[in-house]
N, C-alpha and C positions, 0 to 999 in steps of 0.2 A: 470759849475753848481754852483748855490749859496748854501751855507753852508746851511741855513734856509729850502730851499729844499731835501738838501740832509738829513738832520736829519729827516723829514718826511716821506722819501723811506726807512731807516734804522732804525727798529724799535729796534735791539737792543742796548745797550751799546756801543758795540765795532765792529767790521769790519774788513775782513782782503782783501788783494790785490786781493787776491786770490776769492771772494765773490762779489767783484766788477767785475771782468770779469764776471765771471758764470752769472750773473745780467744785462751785457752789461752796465753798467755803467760809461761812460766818466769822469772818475776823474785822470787827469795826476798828475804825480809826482810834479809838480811845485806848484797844489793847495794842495796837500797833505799837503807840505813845508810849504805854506800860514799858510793854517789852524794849525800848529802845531806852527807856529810862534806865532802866535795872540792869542795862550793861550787853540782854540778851541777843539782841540783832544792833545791827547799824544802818541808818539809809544811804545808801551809792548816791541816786539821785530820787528826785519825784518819783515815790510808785517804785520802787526797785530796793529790794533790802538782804544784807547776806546776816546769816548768823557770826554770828561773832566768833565762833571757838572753831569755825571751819572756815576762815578769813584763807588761810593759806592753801584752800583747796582748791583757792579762785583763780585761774589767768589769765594776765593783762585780755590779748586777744579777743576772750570766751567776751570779758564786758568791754571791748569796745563795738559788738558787736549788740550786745543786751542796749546798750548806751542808747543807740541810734539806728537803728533800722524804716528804710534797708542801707543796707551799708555790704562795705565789702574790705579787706587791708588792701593797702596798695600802695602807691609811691615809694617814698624812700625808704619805710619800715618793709615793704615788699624788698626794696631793692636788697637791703642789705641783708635782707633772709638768705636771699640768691645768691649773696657774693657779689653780684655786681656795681658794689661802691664800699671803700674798707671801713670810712667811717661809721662809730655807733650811729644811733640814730633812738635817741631819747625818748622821742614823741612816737606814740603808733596812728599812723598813717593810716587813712581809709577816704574812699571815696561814697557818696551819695547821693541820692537824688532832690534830698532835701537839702536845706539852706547850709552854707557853709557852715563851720562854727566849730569852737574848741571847747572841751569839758577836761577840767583837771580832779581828781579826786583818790581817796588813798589806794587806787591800784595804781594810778600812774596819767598821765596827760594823755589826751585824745582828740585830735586833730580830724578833722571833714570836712574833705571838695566835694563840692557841685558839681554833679557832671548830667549831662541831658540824658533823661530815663533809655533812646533810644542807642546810648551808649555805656547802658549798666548790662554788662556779662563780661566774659573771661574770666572766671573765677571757680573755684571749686568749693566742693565744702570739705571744712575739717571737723571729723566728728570728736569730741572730748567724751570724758568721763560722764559727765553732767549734761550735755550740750552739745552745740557747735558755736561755730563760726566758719564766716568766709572769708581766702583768702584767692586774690588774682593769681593768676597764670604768671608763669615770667614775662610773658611776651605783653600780655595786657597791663603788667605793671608798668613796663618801660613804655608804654604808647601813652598811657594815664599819665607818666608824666612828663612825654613831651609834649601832649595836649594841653596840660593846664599851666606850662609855663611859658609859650611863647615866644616871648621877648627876648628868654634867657637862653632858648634851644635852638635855635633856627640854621646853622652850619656846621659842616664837619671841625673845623675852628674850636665849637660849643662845644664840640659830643669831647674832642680830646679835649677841652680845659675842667670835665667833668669827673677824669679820673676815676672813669671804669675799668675794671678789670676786663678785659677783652680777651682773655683766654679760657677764664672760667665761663664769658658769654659765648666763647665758642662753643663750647662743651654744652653747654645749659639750656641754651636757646633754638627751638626749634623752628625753622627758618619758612618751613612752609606756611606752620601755623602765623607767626609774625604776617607772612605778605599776604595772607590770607584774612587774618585780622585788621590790617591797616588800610583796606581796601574800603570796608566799611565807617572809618573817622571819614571820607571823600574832601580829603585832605592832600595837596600838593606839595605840602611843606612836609607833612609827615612822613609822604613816598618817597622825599630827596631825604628826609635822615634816617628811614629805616635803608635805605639805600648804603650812605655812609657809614652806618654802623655795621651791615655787615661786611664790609669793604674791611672795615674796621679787625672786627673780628674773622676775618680769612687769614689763616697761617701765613700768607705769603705774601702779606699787606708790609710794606716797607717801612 
């Protein structure tokens, strides 16, 4: 198959090995090689390739999602979507059910918690141009990550030296969904800081 054709069958950006079968598409490895030789495509990772001259049509999100599935964004890269923590946050954040692990490459770092299959939801999808991705709820972000940190979370102490914004959490956070979601972690530690945090964020918290 000629390059020229084949950019006309693939409407979007990028493409993975895996899309070319499901499609019956005859692209062996050898022209894969060609084309990545002559400047035409570039490979993200194993099996996952964007064109080259539509690099910038790609976002972060769209392939941290391509990356590693299933997966979802969450934690910190959640948090600061939401406003609630001021700091950037470099790395995008996502949780899954497979093995933890980090992938760096020219869209940008991408970070993966483990979390137990029967605690992957809260999330929606966001539909893109090309695609999707998934990203957490507010409420499920901030449970995601006082689940996977612990050590670091466990008192009202914690929640204030975390320097969340707690009036944009008042506004943002939806309080039914929250105790409705943290009910299901069957977590003692997580009922006394969703507790605290929203003590936290009540207008008339002292």
């Amino acid at each position: 198959m000629k390059y020229r054709e084949f950019t006309k069958i693939i409407e979007k950006p990028y493409f993975t090995r895996t899309e070319l079968r499901i499609r019956n598409l005859q692209v062996p490895d050898y022209q894969l090689s060609r084309w990545q030789g002559m400047g035409d495509i570039e490979k993200i990772q194993r099996g996952i390739f964007v064109f080259t001259a539509r690099k910038k049509e790609v976002i972060p999100e769209e392939v941290a999602f391509l990356l590693y599935e299933p997966s979802y964004i969450s934690l910190e890269y959640a948090l600061h979507h939401y406003g609630f923590i001021p700091e950037m946050v470099a790395v995008c954040t996502s949780v899954t059910t497979r093995p933890t692990r980090t992938i760096a490459n020219q869209f940008g770092r991408f970070s993966y918690r483990t979390i137990v299959p029967k605690l992957f939801w809260g999330y929606g999808d966001i539909e893109t141009k090309h695609g999707k991705y998934l990203f957490a709820h507010p409420e499920k972000a901030l449970l995601d990550y006082f689940y996977l940190n612990p050590r670091a979370i466990r008192t009202r102490d914690d929640l204030e030296g975390m320097r969340f914004d707690y009036e944009t959490m008042s506004t943002t956070l939806n309080r039914a969904r929250i105790k409705k979601y943290v009910k299901q972690f069957h977590s003692k530690r997580l009922d006394q800081l969703v507790n605290e945090l929203l003590a936290l964020c009540s207008p008339s918290r002292s």
